[in-house]
SETORMI-659899 format. One record per residue (C-alpha): residue number from 1; residue in one letter; x, y, z. Coordinates in steps of 0.1 Angstrom, whole numbers, plus 5000, padded with zeros to 4 digits. Example, Ala and Ser with C-alpha at 12.3 -4.5 7.8 and 13.67 -1.06 7.14 Angstrom:
% SETORMI-659899
- num/residuo/east/north/up
- 1/A/5123/4955/5078;
- 2/S/5137/4989/5071;
***
This chain:
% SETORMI-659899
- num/residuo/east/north/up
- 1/X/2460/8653/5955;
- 2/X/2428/8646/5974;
- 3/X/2401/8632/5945;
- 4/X/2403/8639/5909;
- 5/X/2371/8654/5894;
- 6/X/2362/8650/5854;
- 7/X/2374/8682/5842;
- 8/X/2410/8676/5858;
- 9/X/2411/8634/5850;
- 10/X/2403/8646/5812;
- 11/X/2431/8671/5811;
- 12/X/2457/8651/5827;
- 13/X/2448/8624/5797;
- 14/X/2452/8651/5769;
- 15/X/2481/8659/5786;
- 16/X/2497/8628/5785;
- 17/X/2482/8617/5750;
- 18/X/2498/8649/5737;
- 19/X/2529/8639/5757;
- 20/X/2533/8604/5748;
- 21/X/2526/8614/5708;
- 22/X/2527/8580/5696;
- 23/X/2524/8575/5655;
- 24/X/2490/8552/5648;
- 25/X/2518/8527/5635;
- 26/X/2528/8524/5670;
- 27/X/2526/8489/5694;
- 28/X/2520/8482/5725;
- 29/X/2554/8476/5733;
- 30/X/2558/8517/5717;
- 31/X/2535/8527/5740;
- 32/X/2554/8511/5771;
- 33/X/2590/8521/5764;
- 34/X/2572/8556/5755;
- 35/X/2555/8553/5788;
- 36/X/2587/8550/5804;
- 37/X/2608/8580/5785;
- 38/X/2578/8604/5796;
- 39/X/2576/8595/5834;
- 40/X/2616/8602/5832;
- 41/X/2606/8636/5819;
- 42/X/2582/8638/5841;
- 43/X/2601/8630/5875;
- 44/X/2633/8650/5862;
- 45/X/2654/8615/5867;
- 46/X/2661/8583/5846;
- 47/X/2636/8561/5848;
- 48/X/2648/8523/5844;
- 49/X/2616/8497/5837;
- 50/X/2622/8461/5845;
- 51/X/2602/8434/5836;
- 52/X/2601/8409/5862;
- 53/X/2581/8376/5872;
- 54/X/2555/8382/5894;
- 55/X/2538/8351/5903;
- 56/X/2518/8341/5931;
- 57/X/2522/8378/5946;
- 58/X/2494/8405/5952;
- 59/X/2509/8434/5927;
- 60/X/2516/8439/5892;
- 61/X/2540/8467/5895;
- 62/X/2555/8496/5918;
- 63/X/2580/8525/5916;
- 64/X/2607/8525/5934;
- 65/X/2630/8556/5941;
- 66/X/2668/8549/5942;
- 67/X/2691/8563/5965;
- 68/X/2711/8580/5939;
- 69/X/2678/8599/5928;
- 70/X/2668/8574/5900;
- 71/X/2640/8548/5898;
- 72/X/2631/8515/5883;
- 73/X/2598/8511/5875;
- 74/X/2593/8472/5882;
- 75/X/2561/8455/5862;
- 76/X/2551/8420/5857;
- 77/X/2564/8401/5828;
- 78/X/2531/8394/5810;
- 79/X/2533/8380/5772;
- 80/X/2504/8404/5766;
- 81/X/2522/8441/5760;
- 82/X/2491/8457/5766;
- 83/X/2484/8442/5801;
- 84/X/2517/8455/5805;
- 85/X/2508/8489/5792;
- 86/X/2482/8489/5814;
- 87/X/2507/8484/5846;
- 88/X/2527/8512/5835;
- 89/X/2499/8535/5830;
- 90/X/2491/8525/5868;
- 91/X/2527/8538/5880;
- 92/X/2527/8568/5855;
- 93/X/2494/8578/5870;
- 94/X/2508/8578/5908;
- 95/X/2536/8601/5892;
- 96/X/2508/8624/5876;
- 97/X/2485/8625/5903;
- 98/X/2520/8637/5932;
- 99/X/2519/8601/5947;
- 100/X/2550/8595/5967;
- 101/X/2569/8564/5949;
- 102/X/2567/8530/5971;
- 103/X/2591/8526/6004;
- 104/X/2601/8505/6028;
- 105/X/2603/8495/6065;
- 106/X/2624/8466/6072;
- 107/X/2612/8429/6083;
- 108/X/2613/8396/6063;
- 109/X/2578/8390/6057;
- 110/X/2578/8408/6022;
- 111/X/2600/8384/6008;
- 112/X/2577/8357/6019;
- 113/X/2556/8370/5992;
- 114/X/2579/8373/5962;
- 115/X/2605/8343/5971;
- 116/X/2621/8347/5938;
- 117/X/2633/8387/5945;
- 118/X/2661/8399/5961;
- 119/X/2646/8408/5997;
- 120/X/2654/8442/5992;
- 121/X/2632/8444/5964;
- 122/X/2601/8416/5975;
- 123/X/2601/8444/6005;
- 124/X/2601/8473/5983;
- 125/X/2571/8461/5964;
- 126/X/2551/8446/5990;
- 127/X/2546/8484/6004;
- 128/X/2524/8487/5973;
- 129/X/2501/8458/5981;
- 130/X/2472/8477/5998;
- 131/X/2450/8479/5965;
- 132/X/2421/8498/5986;
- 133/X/2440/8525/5994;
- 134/X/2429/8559/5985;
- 135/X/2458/8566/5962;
- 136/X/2451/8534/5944;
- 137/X/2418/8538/5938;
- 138/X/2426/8572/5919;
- 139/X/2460/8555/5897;
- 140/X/2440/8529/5885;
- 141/X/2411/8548/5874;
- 142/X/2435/8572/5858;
- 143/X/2451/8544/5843;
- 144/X/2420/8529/5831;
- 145/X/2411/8564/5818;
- 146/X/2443/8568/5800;
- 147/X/2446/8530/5786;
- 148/X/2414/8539/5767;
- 149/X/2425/8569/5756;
- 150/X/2457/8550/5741;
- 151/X/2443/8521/5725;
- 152/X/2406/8543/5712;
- 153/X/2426/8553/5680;
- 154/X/2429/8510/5672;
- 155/X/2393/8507/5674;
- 156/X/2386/8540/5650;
- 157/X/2389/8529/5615;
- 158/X/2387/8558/5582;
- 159/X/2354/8564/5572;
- 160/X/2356/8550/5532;
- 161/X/2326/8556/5510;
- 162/X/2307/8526/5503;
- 163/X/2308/8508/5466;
- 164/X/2280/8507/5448;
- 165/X/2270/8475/5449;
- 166/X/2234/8456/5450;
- 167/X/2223/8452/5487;
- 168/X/2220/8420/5494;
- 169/X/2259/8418/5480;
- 170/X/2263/8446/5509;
- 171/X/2251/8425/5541;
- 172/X/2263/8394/5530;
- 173/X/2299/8411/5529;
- 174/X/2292/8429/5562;
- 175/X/2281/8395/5575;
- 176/X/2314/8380/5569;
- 177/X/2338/8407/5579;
- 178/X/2354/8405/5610;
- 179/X/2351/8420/5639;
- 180/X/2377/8448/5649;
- 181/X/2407/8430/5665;
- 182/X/2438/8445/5679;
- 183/X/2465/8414/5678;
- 184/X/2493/8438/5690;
- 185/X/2496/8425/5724;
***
């Protein structure tokens, strides 16, 4: 897909919103195994997601298609469940926008990157590393579109009427409140 205007970017979040249908109980963690089930839905295969350390190497993340017609969806193992939300939001975005998943030519020098993976797969991901690319550019402001769209209903809180009390009560207690704070990660 060459550029994604407003209008389409907006329905391909509603979309996925409605798709994902988490509960407002749900965690970050929810949202990322959710994540997963929908781009298996979406792709028509199973769709395996494996956390794996990522140090020292220029990606977060990548899709990888299987011979057999399945794919793992490899992201970094952050402790923060929303930065890993975020990551799979990036791959989910590829799948929405018709981005072929990553592949491969041979050579060593991927696994010079990623040390600690099996070359096959420090070769696999490093044919995601160009982050100026084209494609990139539109997954990650999908993703950024859609992680917003996720995590807005956190920051909305119920509208409750306010007691009567005497006014300098009022911003003395508003004073002290905190500020909204998501601690799901």
């Amino acid at each position: 897909m060459s550029g994604l205007n407003r209008h389409r970017s907006r329905a391909l979040c509603d979309q996925v919103v409605e798709r994902l249908d988490l509960p407002a109980s749900a965690t970050y963690r929810d949202a990322c195994r959710r994540t997963g089930e929908v781009m298996s839905e979406l792709l028509g295969a199973q769709v395996e997601l494996k956390f794996v350390g990522l140090h020292n190497t220029p990606f977060s993340g990548a899709t990888v298609r299987r011979a057999d017609g399945t794919y793992v969806v490899y992201c970094a193992r952050s402790r923060s469940w929303y930065h890993r939300l975020g990551i799979l939001l990036h791959e989910l975005a590829h799948v929405l926008l018709g981005h072929d998943p990553v592949s491969f030519a041979g050579g060593s020098g991927p696994h010079r990157l990623a040390p600690h993976l099996p070359g096959k797969m420090a070769r696999i991901l490093a044919g995601r590393t160009n982050h100026v690319g084209e494609e990139e550019r539109q997954a990650e402001e999908l993703a950024d579109r859609l992680l917003e769209r996720l995590t807005e209903r956190h920051a909305r809180r119920p509208e409750r009427p306010a007691p009567e009390v005497a006014p300098h009560v009022r911003r003395i207690a508003e004073g002290l409140a905190p500020y909204p704070a998501d601690t799901r990660h």
